[in-house]
PASEBA-1860 file (N, C-alpha, C; in nm, 3 decimals):
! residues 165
1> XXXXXXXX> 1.360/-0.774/-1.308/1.271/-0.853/-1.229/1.197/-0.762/-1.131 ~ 1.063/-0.763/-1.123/0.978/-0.714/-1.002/1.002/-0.763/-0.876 ~ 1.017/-0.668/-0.800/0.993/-0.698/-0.685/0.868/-0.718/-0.616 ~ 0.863/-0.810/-0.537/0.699/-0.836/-0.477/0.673/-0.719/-0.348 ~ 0.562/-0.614/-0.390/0.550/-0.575/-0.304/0.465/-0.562/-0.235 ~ 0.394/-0.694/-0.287/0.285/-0.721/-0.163/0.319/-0.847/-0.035 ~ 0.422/-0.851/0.007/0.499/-0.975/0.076/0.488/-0.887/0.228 ~ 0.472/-0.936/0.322/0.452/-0.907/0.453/0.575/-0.846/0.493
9> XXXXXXXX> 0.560/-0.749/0.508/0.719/-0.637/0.577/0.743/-0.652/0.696 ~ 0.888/-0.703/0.726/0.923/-0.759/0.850/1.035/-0.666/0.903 ~ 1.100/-0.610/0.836/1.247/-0.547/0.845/1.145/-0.370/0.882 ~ 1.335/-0.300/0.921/1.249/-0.162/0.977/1.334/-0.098/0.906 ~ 1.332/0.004/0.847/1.334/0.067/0.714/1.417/0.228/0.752 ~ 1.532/0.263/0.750/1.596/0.382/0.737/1.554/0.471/0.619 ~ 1.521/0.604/0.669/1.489/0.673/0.576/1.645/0.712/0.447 ~ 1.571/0.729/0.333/1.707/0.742/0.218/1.766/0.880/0.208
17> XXXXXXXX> 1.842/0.892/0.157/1.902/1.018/0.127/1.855/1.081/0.013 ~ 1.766/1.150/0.015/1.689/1.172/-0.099/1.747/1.351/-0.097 ~ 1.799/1.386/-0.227/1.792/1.526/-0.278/1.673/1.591/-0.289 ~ 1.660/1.734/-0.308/1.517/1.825/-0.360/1.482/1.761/-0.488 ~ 1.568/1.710/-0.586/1.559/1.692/-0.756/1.484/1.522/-0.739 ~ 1.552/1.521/-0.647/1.550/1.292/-0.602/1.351/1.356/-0.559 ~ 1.329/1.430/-0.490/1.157/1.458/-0.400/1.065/1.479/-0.554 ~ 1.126/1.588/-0.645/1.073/1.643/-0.730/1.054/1.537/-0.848
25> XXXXXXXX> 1.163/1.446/-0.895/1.144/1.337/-0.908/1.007/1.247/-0.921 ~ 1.024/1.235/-0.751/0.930/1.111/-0.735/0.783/1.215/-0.700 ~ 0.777/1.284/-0.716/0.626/1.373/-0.681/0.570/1.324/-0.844 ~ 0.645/1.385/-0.873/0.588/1.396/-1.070/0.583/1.282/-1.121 ~ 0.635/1.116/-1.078/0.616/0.962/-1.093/0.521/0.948/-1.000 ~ 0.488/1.022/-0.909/0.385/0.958/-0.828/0.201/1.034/-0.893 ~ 0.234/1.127/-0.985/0.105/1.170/-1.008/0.082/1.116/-1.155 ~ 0.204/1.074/-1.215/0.225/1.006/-1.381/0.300/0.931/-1.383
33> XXXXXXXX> 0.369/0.831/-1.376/0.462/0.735/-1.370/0.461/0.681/-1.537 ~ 0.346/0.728/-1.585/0.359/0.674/-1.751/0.442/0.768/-1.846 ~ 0.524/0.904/-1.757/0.563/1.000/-1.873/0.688/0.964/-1.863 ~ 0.720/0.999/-2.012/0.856/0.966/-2.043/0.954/1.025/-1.978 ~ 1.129/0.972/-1.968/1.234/1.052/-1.921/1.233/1.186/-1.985 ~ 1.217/1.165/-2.101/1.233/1.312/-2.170/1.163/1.365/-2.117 ~ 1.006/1.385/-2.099/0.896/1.459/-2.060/0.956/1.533/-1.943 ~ 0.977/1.406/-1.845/0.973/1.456/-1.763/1.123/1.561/-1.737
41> XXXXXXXX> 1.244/1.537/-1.774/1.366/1.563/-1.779/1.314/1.747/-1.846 ~ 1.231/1.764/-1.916/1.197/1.906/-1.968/1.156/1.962/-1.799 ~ 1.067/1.930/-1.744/1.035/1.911/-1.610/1.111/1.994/-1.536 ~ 1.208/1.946/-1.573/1.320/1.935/-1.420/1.419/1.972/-1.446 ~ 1.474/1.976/-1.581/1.584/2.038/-1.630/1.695/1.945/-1.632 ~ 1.662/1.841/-1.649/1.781/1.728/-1.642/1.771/1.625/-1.731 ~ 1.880/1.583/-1.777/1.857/1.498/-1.981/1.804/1.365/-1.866 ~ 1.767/1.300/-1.997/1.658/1.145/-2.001/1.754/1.072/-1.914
49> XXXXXXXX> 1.865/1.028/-1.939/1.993/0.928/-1.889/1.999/0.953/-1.775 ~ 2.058/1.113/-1.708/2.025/1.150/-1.605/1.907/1.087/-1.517 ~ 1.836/1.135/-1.532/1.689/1.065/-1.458/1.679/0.941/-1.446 ~ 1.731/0.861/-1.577/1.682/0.685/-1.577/1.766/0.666/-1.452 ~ 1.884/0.756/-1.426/2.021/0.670/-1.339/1.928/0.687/-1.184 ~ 1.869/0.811/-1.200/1.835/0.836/-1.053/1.706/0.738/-1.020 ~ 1.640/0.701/-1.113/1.520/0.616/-1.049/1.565/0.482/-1.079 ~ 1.678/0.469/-1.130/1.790/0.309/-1.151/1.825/0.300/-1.001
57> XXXXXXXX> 1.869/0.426/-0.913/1.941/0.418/-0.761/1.816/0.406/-0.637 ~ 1.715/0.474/-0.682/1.589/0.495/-0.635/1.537/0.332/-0.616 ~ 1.536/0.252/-0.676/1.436/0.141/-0.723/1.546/0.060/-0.622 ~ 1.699/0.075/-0.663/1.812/-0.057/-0.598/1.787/-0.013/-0.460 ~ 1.777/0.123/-0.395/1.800/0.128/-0.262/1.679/0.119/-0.217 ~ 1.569/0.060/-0.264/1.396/0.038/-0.230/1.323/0.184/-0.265 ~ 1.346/0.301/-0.253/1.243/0.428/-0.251/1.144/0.392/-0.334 ~ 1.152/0.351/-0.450/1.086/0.315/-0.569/1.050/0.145/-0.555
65> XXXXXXXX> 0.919/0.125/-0.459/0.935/-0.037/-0.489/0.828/-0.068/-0.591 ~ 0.807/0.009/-0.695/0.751/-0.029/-0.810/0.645/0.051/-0.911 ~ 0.639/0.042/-1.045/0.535/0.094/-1.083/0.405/0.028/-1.108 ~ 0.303/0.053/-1.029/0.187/0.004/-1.078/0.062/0.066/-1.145 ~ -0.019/0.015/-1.140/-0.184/0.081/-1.192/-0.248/0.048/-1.101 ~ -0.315/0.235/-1.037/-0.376/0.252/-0.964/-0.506/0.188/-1.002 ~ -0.584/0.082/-0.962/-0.721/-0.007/-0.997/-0.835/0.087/-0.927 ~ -0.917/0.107/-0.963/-1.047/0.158/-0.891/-1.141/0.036/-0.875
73> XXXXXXXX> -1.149/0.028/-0.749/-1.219/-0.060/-0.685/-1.369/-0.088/-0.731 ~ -1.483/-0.017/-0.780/-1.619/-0.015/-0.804/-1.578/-0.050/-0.935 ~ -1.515/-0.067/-1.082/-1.504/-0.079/-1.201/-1.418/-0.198/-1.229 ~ -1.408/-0.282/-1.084/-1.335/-0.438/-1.092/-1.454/-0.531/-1.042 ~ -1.571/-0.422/-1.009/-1.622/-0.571/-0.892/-1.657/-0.543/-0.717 ~ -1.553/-0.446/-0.698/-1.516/-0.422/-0.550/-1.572/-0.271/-0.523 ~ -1.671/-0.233/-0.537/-1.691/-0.112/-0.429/-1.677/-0.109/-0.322 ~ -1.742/-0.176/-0.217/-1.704/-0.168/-0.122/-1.617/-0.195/-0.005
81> XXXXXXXX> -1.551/-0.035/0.061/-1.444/-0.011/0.074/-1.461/-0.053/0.271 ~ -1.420/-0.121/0.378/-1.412/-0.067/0.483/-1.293/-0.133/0.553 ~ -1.291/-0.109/0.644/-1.183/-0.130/0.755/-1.233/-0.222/0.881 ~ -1.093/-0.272/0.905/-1.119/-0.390/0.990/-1.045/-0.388/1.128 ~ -1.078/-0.347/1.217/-1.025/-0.348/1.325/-1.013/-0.535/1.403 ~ -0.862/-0.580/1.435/-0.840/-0.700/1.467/-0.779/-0.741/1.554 ~ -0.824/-0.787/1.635/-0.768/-0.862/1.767/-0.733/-1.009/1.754 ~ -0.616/-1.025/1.792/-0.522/-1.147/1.780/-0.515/-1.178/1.935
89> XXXXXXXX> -0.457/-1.323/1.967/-0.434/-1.382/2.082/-0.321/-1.313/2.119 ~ -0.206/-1.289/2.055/-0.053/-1.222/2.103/-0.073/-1.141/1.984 ~ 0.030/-1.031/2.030/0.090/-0.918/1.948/0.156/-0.937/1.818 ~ 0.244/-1.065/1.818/0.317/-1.139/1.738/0.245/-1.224/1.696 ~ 0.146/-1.195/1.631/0.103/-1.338/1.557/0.082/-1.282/1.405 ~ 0.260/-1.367/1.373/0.300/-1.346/1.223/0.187/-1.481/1.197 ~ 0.157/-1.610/1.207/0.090/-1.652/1.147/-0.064/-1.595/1.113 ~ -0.090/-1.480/1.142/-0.244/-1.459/1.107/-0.166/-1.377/0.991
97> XXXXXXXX> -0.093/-1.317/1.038/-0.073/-1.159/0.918/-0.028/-1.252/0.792 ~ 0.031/-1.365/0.805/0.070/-1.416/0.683/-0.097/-1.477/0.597 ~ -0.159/-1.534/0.678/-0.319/-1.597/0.610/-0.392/-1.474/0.587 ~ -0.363/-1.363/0.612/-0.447/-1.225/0.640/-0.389/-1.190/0.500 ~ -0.319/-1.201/0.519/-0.177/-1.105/0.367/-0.257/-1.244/0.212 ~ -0.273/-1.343/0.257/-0.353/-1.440/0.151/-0.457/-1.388/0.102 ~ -0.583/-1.307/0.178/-0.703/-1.292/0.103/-0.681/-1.162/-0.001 ~ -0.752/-1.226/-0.114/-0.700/-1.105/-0.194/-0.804/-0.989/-0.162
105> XXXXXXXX> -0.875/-0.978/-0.080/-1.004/-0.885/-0.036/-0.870/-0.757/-0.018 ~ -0.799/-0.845/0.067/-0.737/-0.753/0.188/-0.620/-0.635/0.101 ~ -0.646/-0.501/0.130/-0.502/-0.417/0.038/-0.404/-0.340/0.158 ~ -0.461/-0.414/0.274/-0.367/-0.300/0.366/-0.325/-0.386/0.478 ~ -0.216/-0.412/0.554/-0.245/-0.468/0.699/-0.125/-0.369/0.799 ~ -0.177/-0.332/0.886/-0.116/-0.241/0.964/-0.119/-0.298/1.122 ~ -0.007/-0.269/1.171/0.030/-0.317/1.325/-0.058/-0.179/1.414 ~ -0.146/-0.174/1.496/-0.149/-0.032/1.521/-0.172/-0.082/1.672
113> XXXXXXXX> -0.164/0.091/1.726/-0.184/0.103/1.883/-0.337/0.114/1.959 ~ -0.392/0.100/2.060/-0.512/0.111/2.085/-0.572/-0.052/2.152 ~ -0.718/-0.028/2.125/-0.784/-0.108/2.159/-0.751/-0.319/2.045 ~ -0.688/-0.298/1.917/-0.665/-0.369/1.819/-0.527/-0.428/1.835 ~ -0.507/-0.506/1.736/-0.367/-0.536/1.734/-0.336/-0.487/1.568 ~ -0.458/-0.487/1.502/-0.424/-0.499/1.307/-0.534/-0.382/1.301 ~ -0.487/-0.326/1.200/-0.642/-0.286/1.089/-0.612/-0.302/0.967 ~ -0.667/-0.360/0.879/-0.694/-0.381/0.773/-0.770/-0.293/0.685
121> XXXXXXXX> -0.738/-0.280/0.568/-0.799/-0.160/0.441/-0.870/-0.344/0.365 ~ -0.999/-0.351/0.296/-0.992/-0.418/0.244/-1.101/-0.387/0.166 ~ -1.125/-0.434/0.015/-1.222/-0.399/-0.088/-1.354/-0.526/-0.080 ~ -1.461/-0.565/-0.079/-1.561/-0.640/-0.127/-1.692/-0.612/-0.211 ~ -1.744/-0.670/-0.277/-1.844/-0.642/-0.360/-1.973/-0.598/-0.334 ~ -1.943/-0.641/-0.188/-2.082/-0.610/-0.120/-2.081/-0.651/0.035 ~ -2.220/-0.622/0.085/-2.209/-0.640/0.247/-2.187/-0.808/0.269 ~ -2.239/-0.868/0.165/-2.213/-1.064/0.218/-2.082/-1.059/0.181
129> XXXXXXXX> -1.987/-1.021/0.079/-1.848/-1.029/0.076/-1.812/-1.023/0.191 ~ -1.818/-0.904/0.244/-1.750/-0.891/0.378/-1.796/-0.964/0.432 ~ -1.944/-1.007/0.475/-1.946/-1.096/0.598/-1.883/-1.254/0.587 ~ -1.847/-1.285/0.426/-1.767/-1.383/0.397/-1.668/-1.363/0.470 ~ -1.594/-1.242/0.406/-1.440/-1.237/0.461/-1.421/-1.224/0.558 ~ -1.512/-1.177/0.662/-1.477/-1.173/0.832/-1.534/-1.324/0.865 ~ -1.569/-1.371/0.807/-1.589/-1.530/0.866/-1.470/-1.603/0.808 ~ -1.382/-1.568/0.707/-1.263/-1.617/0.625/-1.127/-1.594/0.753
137> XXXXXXXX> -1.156/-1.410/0.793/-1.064/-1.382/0.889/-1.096/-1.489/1.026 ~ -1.205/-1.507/1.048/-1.205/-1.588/1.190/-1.218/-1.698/1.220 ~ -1.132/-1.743/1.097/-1.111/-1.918/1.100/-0.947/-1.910/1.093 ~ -0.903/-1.799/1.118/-0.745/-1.815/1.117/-0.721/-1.809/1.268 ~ -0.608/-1.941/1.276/-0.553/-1.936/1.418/-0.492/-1.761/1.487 ~ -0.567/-1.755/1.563/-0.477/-1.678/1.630/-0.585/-1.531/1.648 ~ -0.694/-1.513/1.575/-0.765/-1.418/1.547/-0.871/-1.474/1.652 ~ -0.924/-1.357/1.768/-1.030/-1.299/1.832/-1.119/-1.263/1.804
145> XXXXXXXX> -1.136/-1.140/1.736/-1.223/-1.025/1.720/-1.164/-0.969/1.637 ~ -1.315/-0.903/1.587/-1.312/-0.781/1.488/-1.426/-0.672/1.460 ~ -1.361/-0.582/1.456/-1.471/-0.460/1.459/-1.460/-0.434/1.263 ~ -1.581/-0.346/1.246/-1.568/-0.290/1.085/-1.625/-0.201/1.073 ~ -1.565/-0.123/0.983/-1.652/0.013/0.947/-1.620/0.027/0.831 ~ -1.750/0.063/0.719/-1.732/0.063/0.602/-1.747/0.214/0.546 ~ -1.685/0.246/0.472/-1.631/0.380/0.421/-1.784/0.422/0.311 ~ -1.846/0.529/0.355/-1.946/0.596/0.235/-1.913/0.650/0.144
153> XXXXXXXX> -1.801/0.757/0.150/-1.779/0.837/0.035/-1.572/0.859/0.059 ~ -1.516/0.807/-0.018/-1.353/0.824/-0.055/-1.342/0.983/-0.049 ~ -1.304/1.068/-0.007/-1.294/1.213/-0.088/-1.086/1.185/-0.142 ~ -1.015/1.130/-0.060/-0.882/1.170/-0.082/-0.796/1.016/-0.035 ~ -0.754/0.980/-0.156/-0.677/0.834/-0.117/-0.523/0.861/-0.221 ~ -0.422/0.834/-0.148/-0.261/0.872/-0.214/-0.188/0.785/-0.113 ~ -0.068/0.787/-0.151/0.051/0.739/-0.120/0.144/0.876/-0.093 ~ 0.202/0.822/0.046/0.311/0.880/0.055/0.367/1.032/0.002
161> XXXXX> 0.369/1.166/0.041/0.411/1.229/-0.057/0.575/1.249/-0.055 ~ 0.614/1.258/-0.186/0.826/1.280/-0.124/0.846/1.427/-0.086 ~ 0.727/1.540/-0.049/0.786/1.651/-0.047/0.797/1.675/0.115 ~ 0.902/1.720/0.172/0.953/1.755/0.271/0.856/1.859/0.315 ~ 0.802/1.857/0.432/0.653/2.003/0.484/0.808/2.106/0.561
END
């Protein structure tokens, strides 16, 4: 069964005990996730079984909350990429982040520090998309304001890397 991992994260998260082999691992699933145990087990020097067990422990203790397909946004519909700076009435207002976490525009929602309470990553088709969706965002209780800035050129977008600097 999948886990949903687009569900609003409430809990605070201990880092895992991850080995050099557990980093090396997940570097080489994070740039191919489609290659086989074997492939990759040549890799790394460790048989297929081996590996399935470690991304079997990886996945139960969360490190691994899933494999997906990276979508490119301009070849669905969605080029345009910007950010949403958001002001809420209180700090705690799980009811916006939950109606916020609803639009499927939206791929990011972040608690941050500063002048905001949220920023948002979100994709639309165009400049009226967005001005849809910021009129979508400001019919939810609890939402103020919002600033936006829309992104011209992507040079570098990733996840997470597992290698230790």
């Amino acid at each position: 069964m999948l886990k949903n991992t687009n569900a609003v994260r409430s809990d605070r998260v201990n880092a895992a005990k991850l080995d050099e082999l557990d980093r090396k691992l997940l570097a080489l699933m994070s740039v191919d996730a489609t290659r086989s145990y074997a492939e990759m087990g040549k890799l790394l020097n460790l048989s297929p079984p081996a590996l399935h067990e470690r991304v079997k422990r990886m996945k139960s203790e969360g490190v691994i909350l899933g494999t997906v397909v990276k979508v490119h946004g301009a070849m669905v519909g969605r080029p345009l990429l910007a950010f949403i700076h958001v002001d809420t009435s209180s700090f705690e207002s799980v009811f916006a982040l939950k109606k916020l976490s609803a639009l499927p525009e939206v791929e990011e929602i972040h608690t941050i520090t500063g002048e905001s309470s949220l920023l948002l990553k979100v994709r639309t088709r165009d400049t009226q998309g967005l001005e849809e969706l910021l009129s979508a965002i400001h019919a939810i209780e609890g939402i103020e304001a919002t600033k936006s800035s829309i992104a011209l050129t992507t040079y570098l977008e990733r996840g997470p890397s597992p290698q230790l600097s």
